[in-house]
N, CA, C and O atoms as a CHARMM CRD file, in Angstrom:
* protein
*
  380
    1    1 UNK  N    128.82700  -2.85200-142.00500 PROA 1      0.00000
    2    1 UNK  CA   129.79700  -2.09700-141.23100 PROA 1      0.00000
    3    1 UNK  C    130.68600  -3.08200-140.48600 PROA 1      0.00000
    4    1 UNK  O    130.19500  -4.05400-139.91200 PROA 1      0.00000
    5    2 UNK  N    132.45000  -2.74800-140.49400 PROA 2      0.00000
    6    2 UNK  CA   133.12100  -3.69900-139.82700 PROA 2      0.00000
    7    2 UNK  C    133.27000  -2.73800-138.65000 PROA 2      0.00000
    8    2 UNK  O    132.89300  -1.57600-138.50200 PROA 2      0.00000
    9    3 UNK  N    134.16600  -3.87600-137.58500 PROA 3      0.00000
   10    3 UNK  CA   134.49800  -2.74900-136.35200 PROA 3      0.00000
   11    3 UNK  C    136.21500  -3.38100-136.49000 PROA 3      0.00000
   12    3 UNK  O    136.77300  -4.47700-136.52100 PROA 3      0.00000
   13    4 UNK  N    136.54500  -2.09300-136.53600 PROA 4      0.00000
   14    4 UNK  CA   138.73900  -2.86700-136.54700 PROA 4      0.00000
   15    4 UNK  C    138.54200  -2.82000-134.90800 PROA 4      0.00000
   16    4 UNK  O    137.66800  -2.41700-134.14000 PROA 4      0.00000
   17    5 UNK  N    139.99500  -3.53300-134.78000 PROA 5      0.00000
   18    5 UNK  CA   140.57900  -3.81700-133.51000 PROA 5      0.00000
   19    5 UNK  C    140.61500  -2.43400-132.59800 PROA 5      0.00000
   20    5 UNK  O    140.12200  -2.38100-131.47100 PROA 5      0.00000
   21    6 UNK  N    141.14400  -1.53700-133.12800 PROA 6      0.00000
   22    6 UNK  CA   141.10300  -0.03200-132.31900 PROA 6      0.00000
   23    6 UNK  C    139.50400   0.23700-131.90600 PROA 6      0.00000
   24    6 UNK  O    139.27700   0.36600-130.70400 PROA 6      0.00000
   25    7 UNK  N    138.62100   0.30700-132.64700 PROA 7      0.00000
   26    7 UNK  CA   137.18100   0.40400-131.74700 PROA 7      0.00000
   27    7 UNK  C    136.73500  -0.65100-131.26800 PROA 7      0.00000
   28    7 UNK  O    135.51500  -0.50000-131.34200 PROA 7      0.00000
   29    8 UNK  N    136.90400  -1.48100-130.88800 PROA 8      0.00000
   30    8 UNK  CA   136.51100  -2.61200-130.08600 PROA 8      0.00000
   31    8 UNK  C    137.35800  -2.27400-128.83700 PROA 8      0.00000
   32    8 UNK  O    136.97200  -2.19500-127.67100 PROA 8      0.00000
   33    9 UNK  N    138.77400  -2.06500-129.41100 PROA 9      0.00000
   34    9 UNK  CA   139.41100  -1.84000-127.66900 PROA 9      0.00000
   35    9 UNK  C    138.64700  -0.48200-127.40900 PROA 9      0.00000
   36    9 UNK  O    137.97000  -0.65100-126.39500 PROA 9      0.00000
   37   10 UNK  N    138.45000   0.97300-127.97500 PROA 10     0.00000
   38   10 UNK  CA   137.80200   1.54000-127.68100 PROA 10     0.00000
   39   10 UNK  C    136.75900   1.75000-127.14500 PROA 10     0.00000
   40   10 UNK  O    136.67700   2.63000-126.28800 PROA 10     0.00000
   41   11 UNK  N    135.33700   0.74400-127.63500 PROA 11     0.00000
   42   11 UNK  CA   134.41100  -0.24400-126.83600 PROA 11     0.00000
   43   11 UNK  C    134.41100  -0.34200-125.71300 PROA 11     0.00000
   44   11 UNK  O    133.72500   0.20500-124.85100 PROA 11     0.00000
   45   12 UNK  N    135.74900  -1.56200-125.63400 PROA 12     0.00000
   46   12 UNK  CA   135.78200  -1.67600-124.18700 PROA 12     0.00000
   47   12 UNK  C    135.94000  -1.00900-123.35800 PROA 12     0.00000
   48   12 UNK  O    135.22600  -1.01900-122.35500 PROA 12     0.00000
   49   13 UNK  N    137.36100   0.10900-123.61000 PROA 13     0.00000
   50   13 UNK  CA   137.22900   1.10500-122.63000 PROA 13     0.00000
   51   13 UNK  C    135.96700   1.79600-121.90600 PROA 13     0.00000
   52   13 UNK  O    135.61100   2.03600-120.75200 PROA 13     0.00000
   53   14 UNK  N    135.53300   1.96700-123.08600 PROA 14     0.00000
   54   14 UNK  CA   133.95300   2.46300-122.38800 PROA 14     0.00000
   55   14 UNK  C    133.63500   1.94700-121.98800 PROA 14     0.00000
   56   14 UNK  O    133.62700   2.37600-120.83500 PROA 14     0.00000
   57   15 UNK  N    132.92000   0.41600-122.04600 PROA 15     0.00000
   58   15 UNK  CA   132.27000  -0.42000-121.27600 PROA 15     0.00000
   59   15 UNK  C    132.99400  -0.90100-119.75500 PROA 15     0.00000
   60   15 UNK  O    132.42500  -1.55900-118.88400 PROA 15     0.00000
   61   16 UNK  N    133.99400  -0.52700-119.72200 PROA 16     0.00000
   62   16 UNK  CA   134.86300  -0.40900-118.91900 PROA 16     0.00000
   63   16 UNK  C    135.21200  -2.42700-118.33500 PROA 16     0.00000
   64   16 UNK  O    135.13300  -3.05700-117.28100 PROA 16     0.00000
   65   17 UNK  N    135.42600  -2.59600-119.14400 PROA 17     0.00000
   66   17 UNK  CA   135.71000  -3.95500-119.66800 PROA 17     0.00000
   67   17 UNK  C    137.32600  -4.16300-119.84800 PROA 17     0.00000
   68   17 UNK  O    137.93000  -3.61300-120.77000 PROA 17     0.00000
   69   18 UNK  N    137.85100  -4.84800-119.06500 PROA 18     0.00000
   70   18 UNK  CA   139.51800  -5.17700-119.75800 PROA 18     0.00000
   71   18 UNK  C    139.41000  -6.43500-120.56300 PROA 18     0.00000
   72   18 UNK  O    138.94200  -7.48500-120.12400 PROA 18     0.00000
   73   19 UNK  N    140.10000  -6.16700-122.35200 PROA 19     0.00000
   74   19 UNK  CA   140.17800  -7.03900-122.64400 PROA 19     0.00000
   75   19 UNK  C    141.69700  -6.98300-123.18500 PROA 19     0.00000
   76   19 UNK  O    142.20800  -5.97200-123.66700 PROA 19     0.00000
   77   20 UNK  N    142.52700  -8.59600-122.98200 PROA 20     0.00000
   78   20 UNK  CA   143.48700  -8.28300-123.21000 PROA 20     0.00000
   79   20 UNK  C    143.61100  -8.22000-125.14800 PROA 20     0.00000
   80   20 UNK  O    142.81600  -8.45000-126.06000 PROA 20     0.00000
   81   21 UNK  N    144.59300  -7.92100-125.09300 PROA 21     0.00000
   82   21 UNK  CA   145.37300  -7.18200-126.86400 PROA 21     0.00000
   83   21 UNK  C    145.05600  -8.55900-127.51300 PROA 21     0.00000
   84   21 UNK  O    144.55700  -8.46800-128.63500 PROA 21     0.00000
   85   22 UNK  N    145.26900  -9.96400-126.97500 PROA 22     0.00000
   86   22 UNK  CA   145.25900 -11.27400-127.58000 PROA 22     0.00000
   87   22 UNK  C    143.49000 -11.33100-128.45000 PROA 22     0.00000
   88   22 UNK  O    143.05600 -11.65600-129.55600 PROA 22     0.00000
   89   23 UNK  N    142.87400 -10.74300-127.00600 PROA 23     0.00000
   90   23 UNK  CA   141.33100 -10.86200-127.32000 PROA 23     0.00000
   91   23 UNK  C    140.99600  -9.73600-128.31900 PROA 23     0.00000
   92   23 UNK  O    140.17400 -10.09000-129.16400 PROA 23     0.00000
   93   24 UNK  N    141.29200  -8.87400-128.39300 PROA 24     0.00000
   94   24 UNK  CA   140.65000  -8.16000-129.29000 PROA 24     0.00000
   95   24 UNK  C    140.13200  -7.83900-130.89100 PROA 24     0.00000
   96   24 UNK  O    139.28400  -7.05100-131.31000 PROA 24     0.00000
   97   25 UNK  N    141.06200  -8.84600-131.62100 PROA 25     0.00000
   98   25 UNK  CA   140.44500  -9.37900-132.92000 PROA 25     0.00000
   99   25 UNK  C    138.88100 -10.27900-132.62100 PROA 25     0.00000
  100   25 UNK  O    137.83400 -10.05500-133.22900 PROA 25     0.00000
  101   26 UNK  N    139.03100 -11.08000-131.78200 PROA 26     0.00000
  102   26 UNK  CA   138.15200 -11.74700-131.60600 PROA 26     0.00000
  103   26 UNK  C    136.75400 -10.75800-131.16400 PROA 26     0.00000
  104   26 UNK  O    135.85000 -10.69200-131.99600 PROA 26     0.00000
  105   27 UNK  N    136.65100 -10.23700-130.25400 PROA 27     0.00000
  106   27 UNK  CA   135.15400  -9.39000-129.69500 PROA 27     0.00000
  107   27 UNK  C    135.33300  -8.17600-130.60200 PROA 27     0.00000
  108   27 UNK  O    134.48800  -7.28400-130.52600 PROA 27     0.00000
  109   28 UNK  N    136.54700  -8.03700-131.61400 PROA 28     0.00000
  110   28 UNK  CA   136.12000  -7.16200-133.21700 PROA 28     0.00000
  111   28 UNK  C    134.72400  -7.84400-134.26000 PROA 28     0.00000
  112   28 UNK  O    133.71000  -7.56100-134.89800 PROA 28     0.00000
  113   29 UNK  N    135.61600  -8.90200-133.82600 PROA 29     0.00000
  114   29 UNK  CA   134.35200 -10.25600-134.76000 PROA 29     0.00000
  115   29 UNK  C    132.99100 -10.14600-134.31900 PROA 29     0.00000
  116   29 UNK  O    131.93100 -10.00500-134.92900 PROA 29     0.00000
  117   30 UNK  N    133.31100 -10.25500-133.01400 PROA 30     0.00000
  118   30 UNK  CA   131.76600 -10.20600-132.53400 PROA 30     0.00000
  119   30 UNK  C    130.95000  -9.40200-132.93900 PROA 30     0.00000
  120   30 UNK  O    129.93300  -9.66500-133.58100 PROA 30     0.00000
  121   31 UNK  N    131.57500  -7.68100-132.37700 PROA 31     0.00000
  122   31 UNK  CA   130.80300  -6.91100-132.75100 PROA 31     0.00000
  123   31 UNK  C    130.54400  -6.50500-134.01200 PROA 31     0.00000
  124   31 UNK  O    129.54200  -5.81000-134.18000 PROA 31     0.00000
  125   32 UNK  N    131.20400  -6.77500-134.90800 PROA 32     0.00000
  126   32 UNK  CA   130.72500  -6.83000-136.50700 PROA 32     0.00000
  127   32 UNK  C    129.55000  -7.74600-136.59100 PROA 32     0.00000
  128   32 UNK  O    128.50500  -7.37400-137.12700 PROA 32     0.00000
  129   33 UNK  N    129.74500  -9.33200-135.90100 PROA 33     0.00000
  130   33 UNK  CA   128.83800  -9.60000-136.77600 PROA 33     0.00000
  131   33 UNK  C    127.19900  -9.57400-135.87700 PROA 33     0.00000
  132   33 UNK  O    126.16100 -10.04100-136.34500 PROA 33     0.00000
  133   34 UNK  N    127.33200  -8.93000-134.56500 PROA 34     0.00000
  134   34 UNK  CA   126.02600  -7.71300-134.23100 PROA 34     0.00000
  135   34 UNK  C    125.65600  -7.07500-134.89600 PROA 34     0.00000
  136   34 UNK  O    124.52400  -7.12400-135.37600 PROA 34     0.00000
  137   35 UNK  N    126.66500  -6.12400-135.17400 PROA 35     0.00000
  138   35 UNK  CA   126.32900  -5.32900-136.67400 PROA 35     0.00000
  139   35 UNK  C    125.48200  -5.84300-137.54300 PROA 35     0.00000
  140   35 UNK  O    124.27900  -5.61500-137.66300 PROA 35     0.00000
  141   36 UNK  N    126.35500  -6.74100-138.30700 PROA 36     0.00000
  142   36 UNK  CA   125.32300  -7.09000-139.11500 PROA 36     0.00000
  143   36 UNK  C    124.48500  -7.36200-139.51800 PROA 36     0.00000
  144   36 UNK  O    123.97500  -7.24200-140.63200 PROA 36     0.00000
  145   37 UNK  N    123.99500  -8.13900-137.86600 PROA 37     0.00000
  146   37 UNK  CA   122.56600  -9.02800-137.69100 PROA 37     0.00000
  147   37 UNK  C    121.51300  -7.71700-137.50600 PROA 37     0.00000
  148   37 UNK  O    120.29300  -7.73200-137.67000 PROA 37     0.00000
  149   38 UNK  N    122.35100  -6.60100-137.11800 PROA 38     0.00000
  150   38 UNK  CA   121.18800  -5.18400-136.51700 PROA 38     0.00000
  151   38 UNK  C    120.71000  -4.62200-138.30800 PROA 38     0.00000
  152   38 UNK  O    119.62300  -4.09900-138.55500 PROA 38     0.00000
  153   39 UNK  N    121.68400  -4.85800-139.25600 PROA 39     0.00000
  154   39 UNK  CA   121.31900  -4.38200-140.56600 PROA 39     0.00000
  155   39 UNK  C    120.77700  -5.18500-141.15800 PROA 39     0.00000
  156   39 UNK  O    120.03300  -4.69600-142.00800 PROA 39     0.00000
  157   40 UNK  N    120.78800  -6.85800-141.10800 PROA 40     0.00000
  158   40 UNK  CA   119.45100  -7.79000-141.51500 PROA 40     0.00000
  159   40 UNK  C    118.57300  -7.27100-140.58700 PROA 40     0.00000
  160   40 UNK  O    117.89200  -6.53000-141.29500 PROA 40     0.00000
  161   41 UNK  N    118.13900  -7.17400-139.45600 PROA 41     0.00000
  162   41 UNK  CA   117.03100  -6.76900-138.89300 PROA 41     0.00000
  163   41 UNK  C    116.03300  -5.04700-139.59600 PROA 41     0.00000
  164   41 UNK  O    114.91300  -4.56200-139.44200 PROA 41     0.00000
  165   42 UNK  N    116.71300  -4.85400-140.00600 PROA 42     0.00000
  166   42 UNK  CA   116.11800  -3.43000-140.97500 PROA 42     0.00000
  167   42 UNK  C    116.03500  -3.11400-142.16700 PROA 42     0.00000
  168   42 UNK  O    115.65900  -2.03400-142.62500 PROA 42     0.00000
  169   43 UNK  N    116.47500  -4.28400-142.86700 PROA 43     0.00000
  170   43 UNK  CA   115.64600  -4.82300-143.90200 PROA 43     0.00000
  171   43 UNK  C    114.78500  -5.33600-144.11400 PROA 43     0.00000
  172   43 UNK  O    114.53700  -5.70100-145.26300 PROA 43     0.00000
  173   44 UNK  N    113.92500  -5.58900-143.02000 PROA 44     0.00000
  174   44 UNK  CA   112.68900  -6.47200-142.76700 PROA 44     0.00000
  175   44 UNK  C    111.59000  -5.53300-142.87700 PROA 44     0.00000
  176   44 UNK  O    111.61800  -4.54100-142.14800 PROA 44     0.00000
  177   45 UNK  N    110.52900  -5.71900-143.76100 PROA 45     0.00000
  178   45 UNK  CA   109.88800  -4.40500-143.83700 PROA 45     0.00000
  179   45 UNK  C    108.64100  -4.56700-142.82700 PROA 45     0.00000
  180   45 UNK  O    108.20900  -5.71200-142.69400 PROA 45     0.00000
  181   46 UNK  N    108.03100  -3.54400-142.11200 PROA 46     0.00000
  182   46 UNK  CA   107.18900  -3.77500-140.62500 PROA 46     0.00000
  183   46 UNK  C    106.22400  -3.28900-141.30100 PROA 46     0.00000
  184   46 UNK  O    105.21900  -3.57000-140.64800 PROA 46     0.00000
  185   47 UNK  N    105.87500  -2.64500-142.35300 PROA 47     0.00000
  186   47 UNK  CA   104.91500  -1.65700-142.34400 PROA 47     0.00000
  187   47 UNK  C    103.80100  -2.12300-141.80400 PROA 47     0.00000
  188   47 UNK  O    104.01800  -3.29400-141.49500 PROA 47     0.00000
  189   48 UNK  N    102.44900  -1.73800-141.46300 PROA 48     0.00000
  190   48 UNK  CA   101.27100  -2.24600-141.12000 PROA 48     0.00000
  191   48 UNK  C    101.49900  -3.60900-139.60000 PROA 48     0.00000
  192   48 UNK  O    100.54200  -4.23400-139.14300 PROA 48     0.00000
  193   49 UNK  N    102.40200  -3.70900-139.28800 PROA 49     0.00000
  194   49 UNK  CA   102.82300  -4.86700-138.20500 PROA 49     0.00000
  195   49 UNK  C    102.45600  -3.80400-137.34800 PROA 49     0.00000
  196   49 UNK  O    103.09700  -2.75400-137.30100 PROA 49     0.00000
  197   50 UNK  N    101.32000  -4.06500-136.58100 PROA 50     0.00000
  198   50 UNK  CA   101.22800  -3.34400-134.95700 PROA 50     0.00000
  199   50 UNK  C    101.86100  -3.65700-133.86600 PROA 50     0.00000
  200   50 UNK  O    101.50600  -4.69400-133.30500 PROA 50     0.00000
  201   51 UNK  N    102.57700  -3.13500-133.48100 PROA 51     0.00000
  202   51 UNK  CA   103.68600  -3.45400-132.19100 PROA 51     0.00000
  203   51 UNK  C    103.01700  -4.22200-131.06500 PROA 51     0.00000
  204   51 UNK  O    101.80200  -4.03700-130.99400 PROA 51     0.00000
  205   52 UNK  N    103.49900  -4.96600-130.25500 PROA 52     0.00000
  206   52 UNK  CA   103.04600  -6.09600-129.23400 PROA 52     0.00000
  207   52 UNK  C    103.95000  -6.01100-128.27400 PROA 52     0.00000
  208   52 UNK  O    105.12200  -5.64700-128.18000 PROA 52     0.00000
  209   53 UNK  N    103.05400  -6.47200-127.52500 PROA 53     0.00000
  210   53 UNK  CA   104.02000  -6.90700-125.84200 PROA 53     0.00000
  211   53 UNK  C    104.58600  -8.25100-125.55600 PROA 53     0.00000
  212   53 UNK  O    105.46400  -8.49700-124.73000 PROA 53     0.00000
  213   54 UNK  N    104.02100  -9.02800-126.28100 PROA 54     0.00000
  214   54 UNK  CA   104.35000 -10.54300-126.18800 PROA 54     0.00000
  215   54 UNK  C    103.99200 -11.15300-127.45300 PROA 54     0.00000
  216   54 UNK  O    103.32500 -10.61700-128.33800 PROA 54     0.00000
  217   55 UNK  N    104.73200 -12.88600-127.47300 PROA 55     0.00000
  218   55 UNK  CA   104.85800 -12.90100-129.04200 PROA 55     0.00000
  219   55 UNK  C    103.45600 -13.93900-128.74500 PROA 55     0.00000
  220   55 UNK  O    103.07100 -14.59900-129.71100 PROA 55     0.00000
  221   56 UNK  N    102.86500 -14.05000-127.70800 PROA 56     0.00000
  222   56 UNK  CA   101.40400 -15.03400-127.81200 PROA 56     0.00000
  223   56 UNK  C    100.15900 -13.71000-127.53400 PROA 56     0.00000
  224   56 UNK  O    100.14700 -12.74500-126.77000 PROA 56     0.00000
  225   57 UNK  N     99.05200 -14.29600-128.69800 PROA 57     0.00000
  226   57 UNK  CA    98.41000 -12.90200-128.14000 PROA 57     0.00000
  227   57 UNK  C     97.22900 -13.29300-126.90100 PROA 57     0.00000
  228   57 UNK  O     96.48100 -14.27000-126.89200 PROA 57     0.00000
  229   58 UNK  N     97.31200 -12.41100-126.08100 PROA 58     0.00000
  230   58 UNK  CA    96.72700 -12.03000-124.74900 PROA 58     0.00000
  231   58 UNK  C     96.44600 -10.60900-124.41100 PROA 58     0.00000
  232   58 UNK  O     97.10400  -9.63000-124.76400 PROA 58     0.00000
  233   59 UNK  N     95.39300 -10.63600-123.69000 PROA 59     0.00000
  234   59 UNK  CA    94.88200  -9.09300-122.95100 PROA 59     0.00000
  235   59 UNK  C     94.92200  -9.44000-121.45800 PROA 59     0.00000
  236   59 UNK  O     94.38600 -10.24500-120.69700 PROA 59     0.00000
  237   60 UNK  N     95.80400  -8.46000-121.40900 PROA 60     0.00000
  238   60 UNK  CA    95.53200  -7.69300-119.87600 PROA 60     0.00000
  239   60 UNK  C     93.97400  -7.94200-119.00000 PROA 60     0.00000
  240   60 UNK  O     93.04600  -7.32800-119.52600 PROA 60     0.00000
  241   61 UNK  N     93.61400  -8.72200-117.80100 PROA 61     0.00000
  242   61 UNK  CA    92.60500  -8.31500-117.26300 PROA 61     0.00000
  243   61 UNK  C     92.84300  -6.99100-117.09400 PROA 61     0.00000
  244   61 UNK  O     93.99800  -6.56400-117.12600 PROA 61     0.00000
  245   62 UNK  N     91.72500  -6.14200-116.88400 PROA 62     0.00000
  246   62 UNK  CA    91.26000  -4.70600-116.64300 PROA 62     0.00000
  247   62 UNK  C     90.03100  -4.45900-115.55500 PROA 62     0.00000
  248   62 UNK  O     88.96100  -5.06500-115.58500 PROA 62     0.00000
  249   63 UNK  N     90.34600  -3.60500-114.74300 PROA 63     0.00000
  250   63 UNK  CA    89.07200  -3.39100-113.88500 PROA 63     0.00000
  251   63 UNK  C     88.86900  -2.28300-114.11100 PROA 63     0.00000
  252   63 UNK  O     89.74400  -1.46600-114.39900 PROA 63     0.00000
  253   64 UNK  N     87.06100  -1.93800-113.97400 PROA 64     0.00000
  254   64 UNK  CA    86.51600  -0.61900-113.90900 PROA 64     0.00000
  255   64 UNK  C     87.40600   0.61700-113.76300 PROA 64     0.00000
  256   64 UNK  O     88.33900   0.63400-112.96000 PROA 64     0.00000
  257   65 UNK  N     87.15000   1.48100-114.42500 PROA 65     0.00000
  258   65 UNK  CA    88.12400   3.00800-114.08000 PROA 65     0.00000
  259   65 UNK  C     87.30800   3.69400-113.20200 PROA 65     0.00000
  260   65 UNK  O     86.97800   4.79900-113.63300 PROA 65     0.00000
  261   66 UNK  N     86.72500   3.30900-111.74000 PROA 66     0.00000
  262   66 UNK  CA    86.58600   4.01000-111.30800 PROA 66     0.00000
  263   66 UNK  C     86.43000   5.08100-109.98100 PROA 66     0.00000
  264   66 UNK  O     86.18700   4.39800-108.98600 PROA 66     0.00000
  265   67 UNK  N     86.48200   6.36300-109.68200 PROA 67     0.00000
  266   67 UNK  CA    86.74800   6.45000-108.30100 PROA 67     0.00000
  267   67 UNK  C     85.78600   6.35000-107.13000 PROA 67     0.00000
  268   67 UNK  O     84.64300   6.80600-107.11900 PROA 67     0.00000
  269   68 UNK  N     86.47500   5.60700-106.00900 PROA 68     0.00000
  270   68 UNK  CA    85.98800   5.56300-105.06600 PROA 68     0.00000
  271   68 UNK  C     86.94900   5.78100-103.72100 PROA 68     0.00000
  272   68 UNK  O     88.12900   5.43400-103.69900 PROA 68     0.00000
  273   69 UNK  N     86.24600   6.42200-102.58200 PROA 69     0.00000
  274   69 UNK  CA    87.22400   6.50100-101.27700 PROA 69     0.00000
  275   69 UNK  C     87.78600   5.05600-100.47400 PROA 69     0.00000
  276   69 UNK  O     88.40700   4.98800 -99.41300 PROA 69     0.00000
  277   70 UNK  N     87.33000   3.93600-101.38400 PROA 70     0.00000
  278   70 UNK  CA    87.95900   2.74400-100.87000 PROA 70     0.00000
  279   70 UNK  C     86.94500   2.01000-100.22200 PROA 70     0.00000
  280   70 UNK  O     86.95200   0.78000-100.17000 PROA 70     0.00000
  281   71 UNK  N     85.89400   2.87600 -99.62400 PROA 71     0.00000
  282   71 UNK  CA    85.47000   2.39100 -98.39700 PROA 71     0.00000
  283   71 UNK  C     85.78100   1.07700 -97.38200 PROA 71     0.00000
  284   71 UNK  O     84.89700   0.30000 -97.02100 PROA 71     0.00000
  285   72 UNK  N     86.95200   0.99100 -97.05700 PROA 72     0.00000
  286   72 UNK  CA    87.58000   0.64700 -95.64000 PROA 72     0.00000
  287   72 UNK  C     88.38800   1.44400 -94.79900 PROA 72     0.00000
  288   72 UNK  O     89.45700   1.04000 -94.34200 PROA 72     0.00000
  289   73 UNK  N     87.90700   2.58400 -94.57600 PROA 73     0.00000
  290   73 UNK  CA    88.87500   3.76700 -93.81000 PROA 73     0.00000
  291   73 UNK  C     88.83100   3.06000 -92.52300 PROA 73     0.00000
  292   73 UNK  O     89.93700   2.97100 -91.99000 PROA 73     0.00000
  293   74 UNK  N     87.75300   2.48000 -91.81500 PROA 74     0.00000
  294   74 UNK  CA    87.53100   1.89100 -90.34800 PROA 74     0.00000
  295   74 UNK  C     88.33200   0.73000 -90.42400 PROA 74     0.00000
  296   74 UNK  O     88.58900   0.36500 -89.27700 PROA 74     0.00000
  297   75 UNK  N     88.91100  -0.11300 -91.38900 PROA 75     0.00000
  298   75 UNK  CA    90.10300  -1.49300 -90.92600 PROA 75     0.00000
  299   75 UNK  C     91.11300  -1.00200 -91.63700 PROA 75     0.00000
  300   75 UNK  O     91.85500  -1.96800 -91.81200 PROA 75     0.00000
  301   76 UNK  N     91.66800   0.11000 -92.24800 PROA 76     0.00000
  302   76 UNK  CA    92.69500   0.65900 -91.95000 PROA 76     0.00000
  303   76 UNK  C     93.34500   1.36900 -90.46600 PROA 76     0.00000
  304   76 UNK  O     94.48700   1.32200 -90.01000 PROA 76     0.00000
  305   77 UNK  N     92.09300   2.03200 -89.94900 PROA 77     0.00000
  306   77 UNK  CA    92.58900   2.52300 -89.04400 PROA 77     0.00000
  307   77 UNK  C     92.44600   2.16400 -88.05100 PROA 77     0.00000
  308   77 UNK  O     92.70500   2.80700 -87.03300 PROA 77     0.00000
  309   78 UNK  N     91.81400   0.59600 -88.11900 PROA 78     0.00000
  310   78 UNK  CA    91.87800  -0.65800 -86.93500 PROA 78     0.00000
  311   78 UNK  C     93.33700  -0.76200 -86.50000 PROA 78     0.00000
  312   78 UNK  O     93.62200  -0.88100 -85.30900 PROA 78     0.00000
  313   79 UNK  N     94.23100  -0.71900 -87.42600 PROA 79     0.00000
  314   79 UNK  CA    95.52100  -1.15900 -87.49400 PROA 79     0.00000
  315   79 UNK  C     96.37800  -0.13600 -86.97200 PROA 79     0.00000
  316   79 UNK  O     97.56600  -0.32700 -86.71300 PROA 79     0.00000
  317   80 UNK  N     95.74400   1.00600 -86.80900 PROA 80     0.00000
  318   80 UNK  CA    96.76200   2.54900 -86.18700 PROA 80     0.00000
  319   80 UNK  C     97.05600   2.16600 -84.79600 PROA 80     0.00000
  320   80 UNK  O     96.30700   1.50400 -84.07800 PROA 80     0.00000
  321   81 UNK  N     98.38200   2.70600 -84.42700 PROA 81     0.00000
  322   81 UNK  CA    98.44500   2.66400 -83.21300 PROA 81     0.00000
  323   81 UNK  C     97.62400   4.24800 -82.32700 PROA 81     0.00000
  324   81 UNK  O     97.70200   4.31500 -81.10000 PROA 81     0.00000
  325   82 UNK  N     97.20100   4.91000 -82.79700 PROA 82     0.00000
  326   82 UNK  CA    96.74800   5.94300 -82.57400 PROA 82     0.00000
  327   82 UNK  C     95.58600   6.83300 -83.85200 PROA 82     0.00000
  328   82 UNK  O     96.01100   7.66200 -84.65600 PROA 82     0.00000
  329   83 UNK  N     94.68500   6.56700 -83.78900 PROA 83     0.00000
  330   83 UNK  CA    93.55900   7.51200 -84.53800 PROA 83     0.00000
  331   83 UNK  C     92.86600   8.63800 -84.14700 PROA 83     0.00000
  332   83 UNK  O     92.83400   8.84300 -82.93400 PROA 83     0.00000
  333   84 UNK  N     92.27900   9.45300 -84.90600 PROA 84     0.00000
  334   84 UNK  CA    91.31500  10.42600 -84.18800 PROA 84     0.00000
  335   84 UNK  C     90.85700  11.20400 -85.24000 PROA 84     0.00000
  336   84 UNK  O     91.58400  11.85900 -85.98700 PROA 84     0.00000
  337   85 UNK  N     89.43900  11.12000 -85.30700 PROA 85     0.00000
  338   85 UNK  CA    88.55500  11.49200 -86.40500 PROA 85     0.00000
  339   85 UNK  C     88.96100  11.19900 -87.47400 PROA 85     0.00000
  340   85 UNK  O     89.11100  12.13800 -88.25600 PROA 85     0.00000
  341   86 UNK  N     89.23800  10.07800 -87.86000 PROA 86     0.00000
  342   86 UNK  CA    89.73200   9.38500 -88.99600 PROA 86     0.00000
  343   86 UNK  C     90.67600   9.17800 -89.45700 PROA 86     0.00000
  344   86 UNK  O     91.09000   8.30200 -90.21600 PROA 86     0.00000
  345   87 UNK  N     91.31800  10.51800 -88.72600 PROA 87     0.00000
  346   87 UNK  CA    92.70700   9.85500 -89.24000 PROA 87     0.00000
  347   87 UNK  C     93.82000   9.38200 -88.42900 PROA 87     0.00000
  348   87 UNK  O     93.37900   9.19700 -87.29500 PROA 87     0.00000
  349   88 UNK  N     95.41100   9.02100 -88.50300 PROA 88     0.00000
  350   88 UNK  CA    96.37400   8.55400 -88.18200 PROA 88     0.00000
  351   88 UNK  C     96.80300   9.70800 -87.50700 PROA 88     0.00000
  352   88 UNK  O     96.95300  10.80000 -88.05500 PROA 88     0.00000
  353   89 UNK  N     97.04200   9.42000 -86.07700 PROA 89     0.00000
  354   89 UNK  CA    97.22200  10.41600 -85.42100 PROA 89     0.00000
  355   89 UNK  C     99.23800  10.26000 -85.17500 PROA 89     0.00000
  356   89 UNK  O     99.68800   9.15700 -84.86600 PROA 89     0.00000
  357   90 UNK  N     99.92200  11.12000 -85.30800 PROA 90     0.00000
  358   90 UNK  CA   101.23800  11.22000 -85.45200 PROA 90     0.00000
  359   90 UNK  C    102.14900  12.22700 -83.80000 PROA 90     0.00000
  360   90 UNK  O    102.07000  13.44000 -83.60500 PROA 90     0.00000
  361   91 UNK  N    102.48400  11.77500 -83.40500 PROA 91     0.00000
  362   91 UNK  CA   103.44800  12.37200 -82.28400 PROA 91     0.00000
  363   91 UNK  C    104.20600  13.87400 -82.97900 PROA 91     0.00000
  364   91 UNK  O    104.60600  13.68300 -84.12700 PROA 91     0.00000
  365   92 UNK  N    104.42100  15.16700 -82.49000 PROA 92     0.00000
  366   92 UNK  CA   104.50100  16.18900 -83.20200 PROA 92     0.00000
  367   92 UNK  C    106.28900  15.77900 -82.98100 PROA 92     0.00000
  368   92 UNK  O    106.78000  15.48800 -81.89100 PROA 92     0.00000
  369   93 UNK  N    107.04500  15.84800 -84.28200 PROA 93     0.00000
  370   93 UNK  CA   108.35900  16.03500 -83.88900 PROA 93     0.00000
  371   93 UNK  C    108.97500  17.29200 -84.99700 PROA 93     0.00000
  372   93 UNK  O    109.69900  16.99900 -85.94900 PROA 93     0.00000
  373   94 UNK  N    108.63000  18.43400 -84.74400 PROA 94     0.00000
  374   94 UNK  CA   109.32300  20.01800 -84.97000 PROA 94     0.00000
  375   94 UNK  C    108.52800  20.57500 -83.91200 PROA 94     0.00000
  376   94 UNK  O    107.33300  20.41000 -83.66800 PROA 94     0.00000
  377   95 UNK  N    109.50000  21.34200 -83.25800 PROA 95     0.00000
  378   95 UNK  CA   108.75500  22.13600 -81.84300 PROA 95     0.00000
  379   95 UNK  C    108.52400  23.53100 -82.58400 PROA 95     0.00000
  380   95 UNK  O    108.00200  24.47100 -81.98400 PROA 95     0.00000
């Protein structure tokens, strides 16, 4: 696929990019030969290739899945300026 000069300035408009009239054969070029590199890229056949996060392989540390209330509610609420029965006690502001 080529891109003429009219969709590239078109392009830009969208991208909201000024390019002047001089430039626009040129970032035509470009985006053709994006193009093209996006249609070598899909000729490449993946089948059976399992998708990855990175191109070195590594795992994620992982910790236990499991729940607990934290147990530090007492040096959280060391840090309140105001507590009471456990919890964060708040100044009422709607009368």
């Amino acid at each position: 696929m080529s891109i003429d000069i009219e969709t590239a300035r078109r392009v830009a408009k969208l991208a909201r990019i000024r390019v002047d009239e001089a430039d626009l054969p040129d970032l035509a070029a470009e985006l053709s030969g994006i193009l093209r590199f996006m249609e070598q890229l899909n000729e490449v056949d993946v089948t059976g290739v399992e998708p990855m996060t990175s191109v070195t392989p590594m795992r994620l540390k992982r910790r236990a899945d499991v729940v607990t209330d934290g147990n530090i509610q007492g040096a959280i609420l060391k840090n309140a300026p105001d507590a009471r029965e456990g919890f964060f006690a708040v100044p009422k502001v709607v009368e």
